[in-house]
matplotlib code that plots the C-alpha trace (Angstrom):
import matplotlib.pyplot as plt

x = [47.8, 45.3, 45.1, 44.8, 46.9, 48.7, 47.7, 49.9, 48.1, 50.5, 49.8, 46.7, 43.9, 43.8, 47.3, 46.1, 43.4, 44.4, 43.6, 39.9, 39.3, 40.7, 38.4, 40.4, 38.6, 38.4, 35.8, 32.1, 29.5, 30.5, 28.9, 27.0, 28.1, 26.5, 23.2, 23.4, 20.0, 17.9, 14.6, 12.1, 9.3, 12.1, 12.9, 9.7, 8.5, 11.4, 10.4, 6.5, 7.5, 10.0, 6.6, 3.7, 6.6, 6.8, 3.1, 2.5, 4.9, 3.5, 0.0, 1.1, 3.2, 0.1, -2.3, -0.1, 0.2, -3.6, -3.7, -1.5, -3.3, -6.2, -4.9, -2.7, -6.0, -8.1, -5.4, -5.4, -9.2, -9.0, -6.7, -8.2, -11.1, -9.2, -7.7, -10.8, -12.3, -9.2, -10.0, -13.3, -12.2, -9.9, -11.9, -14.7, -12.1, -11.1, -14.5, -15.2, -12.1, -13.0, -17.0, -17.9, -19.9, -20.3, -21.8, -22.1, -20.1, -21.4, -24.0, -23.7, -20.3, -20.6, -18.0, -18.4, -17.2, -15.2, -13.5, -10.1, -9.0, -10.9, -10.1, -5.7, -5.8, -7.6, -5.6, -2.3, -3.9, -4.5, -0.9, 0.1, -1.7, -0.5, 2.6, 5.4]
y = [-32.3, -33.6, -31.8, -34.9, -37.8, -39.7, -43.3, -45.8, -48.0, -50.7, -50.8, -52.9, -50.8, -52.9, -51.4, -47.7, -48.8, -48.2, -50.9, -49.7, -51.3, -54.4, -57.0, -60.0, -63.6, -63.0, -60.5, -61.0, -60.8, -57.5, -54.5, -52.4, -49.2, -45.8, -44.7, -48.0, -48.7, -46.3, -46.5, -44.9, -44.6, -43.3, -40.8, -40.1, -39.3, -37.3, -35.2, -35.1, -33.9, -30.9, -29.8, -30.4, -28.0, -25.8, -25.5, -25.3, -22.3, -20.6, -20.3, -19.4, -16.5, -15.4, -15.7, -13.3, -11.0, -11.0, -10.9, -8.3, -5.7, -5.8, -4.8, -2.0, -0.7, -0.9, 1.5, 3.9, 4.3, 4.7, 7.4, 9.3, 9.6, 10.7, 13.0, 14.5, 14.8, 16.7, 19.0, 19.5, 20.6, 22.4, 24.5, 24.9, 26.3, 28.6, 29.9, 30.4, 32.0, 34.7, 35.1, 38.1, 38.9, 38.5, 35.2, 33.3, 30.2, 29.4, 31.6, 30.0, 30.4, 33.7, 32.8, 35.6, 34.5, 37.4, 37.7, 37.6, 40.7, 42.4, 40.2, 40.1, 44.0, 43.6, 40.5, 42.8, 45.8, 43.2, 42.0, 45.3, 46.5, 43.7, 44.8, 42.9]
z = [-8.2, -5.1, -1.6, 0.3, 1.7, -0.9, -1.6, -3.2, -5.3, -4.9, -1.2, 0.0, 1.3, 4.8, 5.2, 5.4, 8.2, 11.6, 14.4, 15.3, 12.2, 12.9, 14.4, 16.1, 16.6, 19.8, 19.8, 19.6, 17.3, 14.8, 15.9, 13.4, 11.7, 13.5, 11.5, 9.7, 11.5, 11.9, 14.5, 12.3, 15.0, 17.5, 15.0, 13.7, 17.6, 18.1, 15.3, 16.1, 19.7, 18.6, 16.6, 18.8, 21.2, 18.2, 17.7, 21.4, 21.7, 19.1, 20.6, 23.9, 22.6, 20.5, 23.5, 25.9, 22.7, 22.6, 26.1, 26.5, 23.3, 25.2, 28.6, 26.6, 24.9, 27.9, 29.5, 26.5, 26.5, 30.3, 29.8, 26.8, 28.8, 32.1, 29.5, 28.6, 31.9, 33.2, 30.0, 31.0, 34.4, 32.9, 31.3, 33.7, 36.1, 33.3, 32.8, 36.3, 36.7, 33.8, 34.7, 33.7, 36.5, 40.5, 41.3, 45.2, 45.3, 48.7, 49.7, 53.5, 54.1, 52.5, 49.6, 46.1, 43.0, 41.5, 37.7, 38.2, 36.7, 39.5, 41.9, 41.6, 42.2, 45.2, 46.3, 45.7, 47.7, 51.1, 51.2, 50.6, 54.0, 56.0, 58.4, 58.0]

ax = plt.figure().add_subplot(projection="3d")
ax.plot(x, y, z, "-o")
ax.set_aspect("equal")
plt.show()
């Protein structure tokens, strides 16, 4: 049993050629068959080219990536340390905030430091004495 057209071997086999086959007198010289010649150096330079664009895209995508890290680091370490310095002020303004004690913070404009816990009661008491 075959899954294909049906030859009859009785039949020549220039019977079951269609005319694209057929080559008259008229014609001229026979043309060759496709890939029958082959341009090696055509080929060969086709080839070389799709690698060298291979190779060339490779090393551009790795030169932005590198490019690229050491931008994204840079910005890190910039913000770790704006990170910091915002903890360190921070925490200065904490501790000034919780002195323990009465300090000037600008002795000519007559400004007191004050610890808050004194200092909100007596906040509270003037808006409570201002008419509204």
């Amino acid at each position: 049993m075959s899954h294909g057209p049906e030859i009859d071997p009785d039949k020549p086999i220039e019977a079951e050629l269609d005319s694209w086959h057929r080559h008259g007198a008229d014609e001229e010289k026979p043309q060759h068959a496709h890939a029958e010649r082959v341009n090696v150096v055509v080929v060969g330079g086709i080839g070389f080219l799709i690698f060298l664009s291979i190779v060339a895209t490779v090393v551009v995508v790795r030169q932005y990536y590198a490019a690229y890290t050491v931008q994204l680091l840079k910005e890190r370490q910039l913000q770790v340390k704006v990170e910091k310095d915002a903890v360190a002020a921070k925490e200065t303004a904490l501790a000034n905030l919780n002195a323990p004690q009465f300090s000037w913070a600008d002795a000519e404009k007559g400004l007191v430091k004050i610890p808050i816990d004194k200092a909100v009661p007596r906040v509270v008491e003037q808006y409570k004495s201002i008419k509204r």
